[in-house]
C-alpha positions as CSV (number, residue, x, y, z in Angstrom):
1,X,-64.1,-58.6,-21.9
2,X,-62.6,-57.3,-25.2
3,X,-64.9,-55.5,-27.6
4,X,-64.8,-53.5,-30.6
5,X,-65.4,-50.1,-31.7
6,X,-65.5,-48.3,-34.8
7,X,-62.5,-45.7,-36.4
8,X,-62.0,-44.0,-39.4
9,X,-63.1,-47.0,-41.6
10,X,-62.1,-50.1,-39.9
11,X,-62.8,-52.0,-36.7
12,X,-60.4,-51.6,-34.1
13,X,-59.6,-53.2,-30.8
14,X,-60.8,-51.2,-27.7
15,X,-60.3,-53.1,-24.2
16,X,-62.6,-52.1,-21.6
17,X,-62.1,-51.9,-17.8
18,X,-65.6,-53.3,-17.0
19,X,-66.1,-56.7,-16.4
20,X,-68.2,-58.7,-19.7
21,X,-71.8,-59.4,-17.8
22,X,-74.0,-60.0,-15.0
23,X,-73.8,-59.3,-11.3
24,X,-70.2,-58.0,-11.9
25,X,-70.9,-55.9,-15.0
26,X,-74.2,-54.6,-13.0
27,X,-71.6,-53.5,-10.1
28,X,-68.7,-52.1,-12.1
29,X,-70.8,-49.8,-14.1
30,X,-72.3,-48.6,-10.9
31,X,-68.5,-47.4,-10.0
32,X,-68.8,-44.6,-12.6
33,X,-65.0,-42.9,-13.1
34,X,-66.4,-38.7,-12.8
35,X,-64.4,-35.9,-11.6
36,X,-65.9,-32.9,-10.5
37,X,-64.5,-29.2,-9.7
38,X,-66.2,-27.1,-7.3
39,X,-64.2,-23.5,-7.5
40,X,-64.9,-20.7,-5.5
41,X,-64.9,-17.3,-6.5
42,X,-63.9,-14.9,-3.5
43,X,-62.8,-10.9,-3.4
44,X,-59.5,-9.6,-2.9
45,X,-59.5,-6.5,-0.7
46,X,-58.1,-3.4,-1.9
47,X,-54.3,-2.8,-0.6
48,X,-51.4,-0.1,-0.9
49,X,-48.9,-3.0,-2.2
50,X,-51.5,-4.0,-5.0
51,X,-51.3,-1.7,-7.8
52,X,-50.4,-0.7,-11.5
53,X,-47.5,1.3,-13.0
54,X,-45.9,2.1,-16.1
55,X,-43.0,0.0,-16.6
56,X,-40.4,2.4,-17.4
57,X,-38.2,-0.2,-18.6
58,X,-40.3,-2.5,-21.3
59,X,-41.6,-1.6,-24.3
60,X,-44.9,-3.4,-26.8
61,X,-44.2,-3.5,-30.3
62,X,-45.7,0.0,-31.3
63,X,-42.5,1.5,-28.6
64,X,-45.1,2.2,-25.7
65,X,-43.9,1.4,-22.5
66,X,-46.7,-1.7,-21.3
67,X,-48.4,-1.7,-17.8
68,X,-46.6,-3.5,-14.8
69,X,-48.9,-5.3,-12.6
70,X,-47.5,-5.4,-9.0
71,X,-50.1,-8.2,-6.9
72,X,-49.2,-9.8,-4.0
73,X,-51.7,-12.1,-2.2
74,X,-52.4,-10.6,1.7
75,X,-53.5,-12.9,4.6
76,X,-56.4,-12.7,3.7
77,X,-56.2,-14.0,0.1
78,X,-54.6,-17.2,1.2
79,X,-57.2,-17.7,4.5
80,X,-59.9,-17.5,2.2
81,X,-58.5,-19.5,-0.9
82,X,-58.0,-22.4,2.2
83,X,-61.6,-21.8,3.3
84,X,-63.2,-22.2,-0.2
85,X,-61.3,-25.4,-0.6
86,X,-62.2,-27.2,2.3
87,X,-65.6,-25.5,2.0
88,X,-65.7,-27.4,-1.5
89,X,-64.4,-30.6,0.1
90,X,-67.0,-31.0,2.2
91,X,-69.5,-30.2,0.1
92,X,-67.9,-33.3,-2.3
93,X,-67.9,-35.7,0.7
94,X,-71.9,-35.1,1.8
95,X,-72.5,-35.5,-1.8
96,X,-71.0,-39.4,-1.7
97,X,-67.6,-38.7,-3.3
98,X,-64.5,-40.0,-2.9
99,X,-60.8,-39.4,-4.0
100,X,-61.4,-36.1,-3.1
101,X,-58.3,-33.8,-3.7
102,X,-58.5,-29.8,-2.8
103,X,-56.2,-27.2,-4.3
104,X,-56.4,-23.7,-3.0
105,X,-53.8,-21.9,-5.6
106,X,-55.2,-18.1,-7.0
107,X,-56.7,-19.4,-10.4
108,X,-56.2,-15.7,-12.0
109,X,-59.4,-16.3,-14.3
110,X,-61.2,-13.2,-12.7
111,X,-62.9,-9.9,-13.9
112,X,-60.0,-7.6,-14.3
113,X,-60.7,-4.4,-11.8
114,X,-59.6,-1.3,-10.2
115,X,-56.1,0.6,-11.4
116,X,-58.3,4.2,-11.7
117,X,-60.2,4.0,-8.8
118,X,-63.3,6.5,-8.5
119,X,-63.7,9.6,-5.9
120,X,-64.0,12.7,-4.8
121,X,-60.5,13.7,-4.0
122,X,-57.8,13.8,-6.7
123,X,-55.4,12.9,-4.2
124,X,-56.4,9.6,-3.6
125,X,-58.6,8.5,-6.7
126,X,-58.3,9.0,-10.7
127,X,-61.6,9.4,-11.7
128,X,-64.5,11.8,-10.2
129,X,-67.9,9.6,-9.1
130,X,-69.2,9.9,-13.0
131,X,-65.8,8.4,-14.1
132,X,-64.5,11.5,-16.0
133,X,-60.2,11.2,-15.4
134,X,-60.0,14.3,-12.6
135,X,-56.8,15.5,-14.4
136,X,-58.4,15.8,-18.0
137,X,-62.1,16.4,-17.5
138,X,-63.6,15.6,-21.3
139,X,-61.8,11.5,-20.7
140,X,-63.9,9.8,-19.0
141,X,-63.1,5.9,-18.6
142,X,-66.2,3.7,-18.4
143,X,-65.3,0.4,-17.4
144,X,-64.2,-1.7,-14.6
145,X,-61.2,0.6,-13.9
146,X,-63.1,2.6,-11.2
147,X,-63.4,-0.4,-9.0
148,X,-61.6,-1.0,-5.7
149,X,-62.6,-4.5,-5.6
150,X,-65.0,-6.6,-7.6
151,X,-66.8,-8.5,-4.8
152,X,-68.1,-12.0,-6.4
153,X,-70.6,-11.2,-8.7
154,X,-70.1,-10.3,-12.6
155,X,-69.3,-7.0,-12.5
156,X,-70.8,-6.1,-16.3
157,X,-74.3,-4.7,-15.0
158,X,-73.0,-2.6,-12.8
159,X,-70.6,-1.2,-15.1
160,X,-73.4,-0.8,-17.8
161,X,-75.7,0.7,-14.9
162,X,-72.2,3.4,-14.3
163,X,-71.6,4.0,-18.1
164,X,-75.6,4.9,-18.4
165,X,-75.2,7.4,-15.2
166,X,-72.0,8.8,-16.4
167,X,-73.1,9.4,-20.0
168,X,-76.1,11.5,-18.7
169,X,-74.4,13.3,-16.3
170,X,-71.7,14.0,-19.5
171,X,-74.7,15.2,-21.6
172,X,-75.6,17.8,-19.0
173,X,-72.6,19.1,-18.9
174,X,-72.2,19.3,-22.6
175,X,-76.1,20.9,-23.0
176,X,-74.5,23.7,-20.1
177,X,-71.0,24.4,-22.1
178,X,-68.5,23.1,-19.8
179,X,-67.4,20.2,-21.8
């Protein structure tokens, strides 16, 4: 079957793939053409080789050197990715489909965290537990940057939840004097 649909002020010819009528028309329309993506969303664990610098060597446009992002996916990265994929394939098949095609590449759309980890020693963390730098005590960095790992979830509550915490513990030190 040929039929016809409309365009910017004439009729023009638009073939369709489903047969005109009837039994067979009943059937192709049943055969619905849908694609679906199930993605999982899965944690990558804090590690030594995973970490931010100041690129010594590249500049932005202001003449400030830019942030150099050093991420390198560990074992565990790639069993998981594997697992979420089949995990999604299955879950595909028990639901009727078919054509069912599983990718298990890092899709880098995440919540950015970590880079100015929080703690109690200054040897191994930036910030102290209320997220004040441990090096310059009146910065304080209220954000995601104080995360080792962001786990699955959103991580904006919990940052709001921190920045609440942090700003009243910065208010009683600024009502003692010390800031």
């Amino acid at each position: 079957m040929r039929g016809y649909g409309y365009q910017g002020g004439g009729s023009v010819e638009v073939p369709y793939s489903a047969p005109g009528f009837g039994t067979a028309y009943k059937a192709a329309v049943r055969q619905a053409v849908t694609h679906v993506n199930l993605q999982g969303f899965g944690e990558s664990l804090p590690h030594p080789d995973n970490f931010c610098e100041i690129d010594p060597g590249v500049v932005d446009e202001f003449g400030l050197p830019v942030l150099r992002i050093n991420m390198h996916m560990q074992e565990n990265d790639r069993q998981m990715l594997k697992d979420m994929a089949e995990s999604a394939a299955e879950m595909l098949e028990a639901a009727g489909g078919q054509n069912i095609r599983t990718y298990n590449d890092p899709r880098w759309a995440s919540h950015e965290v970590g880079c100015a980890r929080m703690g109690t020693d200054p040897k191994t963390s930036v910030l102290t537990p209320f997220q004040q730098l441990h090096d310059v005590s009146n910065v304080c960095v209220m954000d995601a940057s104080g995360f080792p790992s962001s786990g699955w979830a959103n991580p904006t509550l919990t940052i709001m939840a921190l920045a609440v915490r942090s700003t009243d513990h910065l208010l009683e030190r600024m009502r003692a004097g010390d800031v």
